[in-house]
C-alpha positions as protocol buffer text, in pm:
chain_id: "A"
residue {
  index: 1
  type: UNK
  ca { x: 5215 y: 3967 z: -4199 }
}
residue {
  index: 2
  type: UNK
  ca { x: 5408 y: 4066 z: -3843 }
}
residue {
  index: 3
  type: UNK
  ca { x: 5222 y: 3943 z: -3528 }
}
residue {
  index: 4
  type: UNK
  ca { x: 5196 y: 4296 z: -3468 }
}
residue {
  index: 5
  type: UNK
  ca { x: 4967 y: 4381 z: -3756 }
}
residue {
  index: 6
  type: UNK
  ca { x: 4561 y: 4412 z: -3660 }
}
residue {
  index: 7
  type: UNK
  ca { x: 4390 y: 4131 z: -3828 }
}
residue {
  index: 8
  type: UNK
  ca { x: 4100 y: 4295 z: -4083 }
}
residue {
  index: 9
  type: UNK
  ca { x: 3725 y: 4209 z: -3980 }
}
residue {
  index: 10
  type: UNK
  ca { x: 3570 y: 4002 z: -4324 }
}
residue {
  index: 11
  type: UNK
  ca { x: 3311 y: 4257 z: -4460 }
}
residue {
  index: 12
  type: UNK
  ca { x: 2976 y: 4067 z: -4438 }
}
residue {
  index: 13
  type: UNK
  ca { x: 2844 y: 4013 z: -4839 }
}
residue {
  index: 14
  type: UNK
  ca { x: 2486 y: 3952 z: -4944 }
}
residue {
  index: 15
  type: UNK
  ca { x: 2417 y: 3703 z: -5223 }
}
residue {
  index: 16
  type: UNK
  ca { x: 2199 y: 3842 z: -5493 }
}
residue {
  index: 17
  type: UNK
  ca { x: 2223 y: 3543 z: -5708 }
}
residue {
  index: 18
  type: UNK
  ca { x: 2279 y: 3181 z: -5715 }
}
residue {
  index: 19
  type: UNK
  ca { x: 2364 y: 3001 z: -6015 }
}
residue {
  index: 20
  type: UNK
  ca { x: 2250 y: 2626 z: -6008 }
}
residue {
  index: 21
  type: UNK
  ca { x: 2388 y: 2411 z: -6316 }
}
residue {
  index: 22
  type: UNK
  ca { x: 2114 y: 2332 z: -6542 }
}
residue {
  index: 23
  type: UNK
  ca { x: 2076 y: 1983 z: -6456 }
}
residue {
  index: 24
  type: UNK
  ca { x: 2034 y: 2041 z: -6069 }
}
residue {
  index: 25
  type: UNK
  ca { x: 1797 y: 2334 z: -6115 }
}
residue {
  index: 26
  type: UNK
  ca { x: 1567 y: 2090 z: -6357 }
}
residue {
  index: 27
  type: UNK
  ca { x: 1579 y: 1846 z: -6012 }
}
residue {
  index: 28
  type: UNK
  ca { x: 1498 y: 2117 z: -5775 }
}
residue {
  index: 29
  type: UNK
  ca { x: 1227 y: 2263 z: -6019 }
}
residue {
  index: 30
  type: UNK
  ca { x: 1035 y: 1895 z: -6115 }
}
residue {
  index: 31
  type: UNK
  ca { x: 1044 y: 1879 z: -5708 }
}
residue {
  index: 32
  type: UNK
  ca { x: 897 y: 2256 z: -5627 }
}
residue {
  index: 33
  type: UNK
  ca { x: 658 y: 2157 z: -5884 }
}
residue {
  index: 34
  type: UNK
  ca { x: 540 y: 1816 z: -5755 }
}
residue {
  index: 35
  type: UNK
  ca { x: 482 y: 2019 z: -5365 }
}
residue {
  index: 36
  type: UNK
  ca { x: 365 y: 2283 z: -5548 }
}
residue {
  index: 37
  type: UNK
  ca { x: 626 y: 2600 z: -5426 }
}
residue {
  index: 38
  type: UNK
  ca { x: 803 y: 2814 z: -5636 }
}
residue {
  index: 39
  type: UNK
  ca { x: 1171 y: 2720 z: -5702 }
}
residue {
  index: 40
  type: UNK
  ca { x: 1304 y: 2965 z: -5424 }
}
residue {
  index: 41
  type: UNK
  ca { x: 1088 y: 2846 z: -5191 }
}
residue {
  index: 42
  type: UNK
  ca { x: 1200 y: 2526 z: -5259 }
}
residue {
  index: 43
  type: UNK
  ca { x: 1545 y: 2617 z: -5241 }
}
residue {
  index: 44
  type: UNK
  ca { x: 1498 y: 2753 z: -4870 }
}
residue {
  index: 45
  type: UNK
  ca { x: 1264 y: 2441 z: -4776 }
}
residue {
  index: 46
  type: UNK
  ca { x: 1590 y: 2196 z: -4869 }
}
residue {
  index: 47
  type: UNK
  ca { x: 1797 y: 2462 z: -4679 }
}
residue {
  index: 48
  type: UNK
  ca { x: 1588 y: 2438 z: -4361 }
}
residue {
  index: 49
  type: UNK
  ca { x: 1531 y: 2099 z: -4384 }
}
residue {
  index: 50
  type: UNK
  ca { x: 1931 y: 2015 z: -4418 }
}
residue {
  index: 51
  type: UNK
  ca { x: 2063 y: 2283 z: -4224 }
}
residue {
  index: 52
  type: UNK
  ca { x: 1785 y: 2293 z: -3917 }
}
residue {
  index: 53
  type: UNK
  ca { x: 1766 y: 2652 z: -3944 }
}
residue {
  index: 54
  type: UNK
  ca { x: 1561 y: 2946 z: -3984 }
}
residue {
  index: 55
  type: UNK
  ca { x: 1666 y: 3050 z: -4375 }
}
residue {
  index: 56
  type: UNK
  ca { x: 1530 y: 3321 z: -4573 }
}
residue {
  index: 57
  type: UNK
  ca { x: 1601 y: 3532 z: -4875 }
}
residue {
  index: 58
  type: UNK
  ca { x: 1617 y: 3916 z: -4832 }
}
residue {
  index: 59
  type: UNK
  ca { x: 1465 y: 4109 z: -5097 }
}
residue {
  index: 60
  type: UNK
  ca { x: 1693 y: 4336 z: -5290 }
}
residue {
  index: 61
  type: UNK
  ca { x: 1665 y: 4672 z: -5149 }
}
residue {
  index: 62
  type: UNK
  ca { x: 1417 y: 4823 z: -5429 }
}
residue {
  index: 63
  type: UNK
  ca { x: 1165 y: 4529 z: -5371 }
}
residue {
  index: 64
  type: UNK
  ca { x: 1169 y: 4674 z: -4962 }
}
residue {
  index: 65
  type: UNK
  ca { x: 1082 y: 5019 z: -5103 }
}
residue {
  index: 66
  type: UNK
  ca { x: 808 y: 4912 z: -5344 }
}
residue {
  index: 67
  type: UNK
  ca { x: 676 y: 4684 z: -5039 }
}
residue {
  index: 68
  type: UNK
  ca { x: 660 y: 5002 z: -4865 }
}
residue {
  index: 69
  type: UNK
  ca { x: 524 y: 5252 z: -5079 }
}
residue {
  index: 70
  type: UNK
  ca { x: 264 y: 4977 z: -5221 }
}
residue {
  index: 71
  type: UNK
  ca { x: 145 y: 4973 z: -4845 }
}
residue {
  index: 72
  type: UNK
  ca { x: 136 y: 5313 z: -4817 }
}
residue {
  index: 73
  type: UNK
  ca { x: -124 y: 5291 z: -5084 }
}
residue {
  index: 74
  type: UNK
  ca { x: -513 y: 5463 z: -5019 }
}
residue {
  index: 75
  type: UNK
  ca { x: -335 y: 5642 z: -4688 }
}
residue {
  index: 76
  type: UNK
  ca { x: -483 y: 5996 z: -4635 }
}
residue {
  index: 77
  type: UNK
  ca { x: -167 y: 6253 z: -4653 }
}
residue {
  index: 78
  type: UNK
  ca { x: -207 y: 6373 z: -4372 }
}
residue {
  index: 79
  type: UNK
  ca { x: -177 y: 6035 z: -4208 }
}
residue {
  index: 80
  type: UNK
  ca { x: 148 y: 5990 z: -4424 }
}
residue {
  index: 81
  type: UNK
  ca { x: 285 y: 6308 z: -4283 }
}
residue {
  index: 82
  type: UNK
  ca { x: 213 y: 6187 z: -3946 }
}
residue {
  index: 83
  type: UNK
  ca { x: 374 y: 5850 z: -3995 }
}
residue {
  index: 84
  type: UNK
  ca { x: 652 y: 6053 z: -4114 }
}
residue {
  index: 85
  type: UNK
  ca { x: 731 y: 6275 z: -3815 }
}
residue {
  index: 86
  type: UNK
  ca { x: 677 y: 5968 z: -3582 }
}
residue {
  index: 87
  type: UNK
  ca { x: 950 y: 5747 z: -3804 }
}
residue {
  index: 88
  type: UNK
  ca { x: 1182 y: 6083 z: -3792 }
}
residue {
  index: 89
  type: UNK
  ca { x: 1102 y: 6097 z: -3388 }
}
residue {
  index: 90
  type: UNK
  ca { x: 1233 y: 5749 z: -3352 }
}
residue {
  index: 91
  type: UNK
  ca { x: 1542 y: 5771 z: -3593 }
}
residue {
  index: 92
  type: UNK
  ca { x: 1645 y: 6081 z: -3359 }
}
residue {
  index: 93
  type: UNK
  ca { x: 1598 y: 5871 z: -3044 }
}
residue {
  index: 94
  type: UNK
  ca { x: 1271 y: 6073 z: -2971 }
}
């Protein structure tokens, strides 16, 4: 590479999954278990706790959406179409 060629900016990549050999994920289970969390939130409690820092897992984009439209449950329509137009006012810089 010459000095002269522009250095490319890393594209930032989401992890989906993590694959934890059996043995360690039988540790990390028999310890959600015993404080009585799930095994991802056990995973992010040793994360905090080792890194010192606010970690969290994003949910995959479809989870968002049914978050979303599960919230948008029992709303009159016409309320919907008003939360609409105001989302659409704000994406436009309205």
């Amino acid at each position: 590479m010459s000095p002269t060629t522009p250095r490319r900016r890393p594209v930032a990549i989401t992890a989906r999954t993590v694959r934890f050999p059996e043995r360690l994920r039988a540790r990390i289970a028999g310890d959600a278990e015993r404080c009585n969390r799930s095994f991802e939130a056990q995973v992010i409690a040793i994360l905090r706790r080792h890194y010192g820092e606010d970690v969290d897992l994003a949910p995959a984009p479809d989870a968002i959406l049914a978050f979303a439209l599960g919230s948008a449950a029992g709303v009159p329509e016409a309320d919907l179409r008003r939360l609409e137009t105001r989302i659409g006012a704000e994406e436009d810089g309205r």
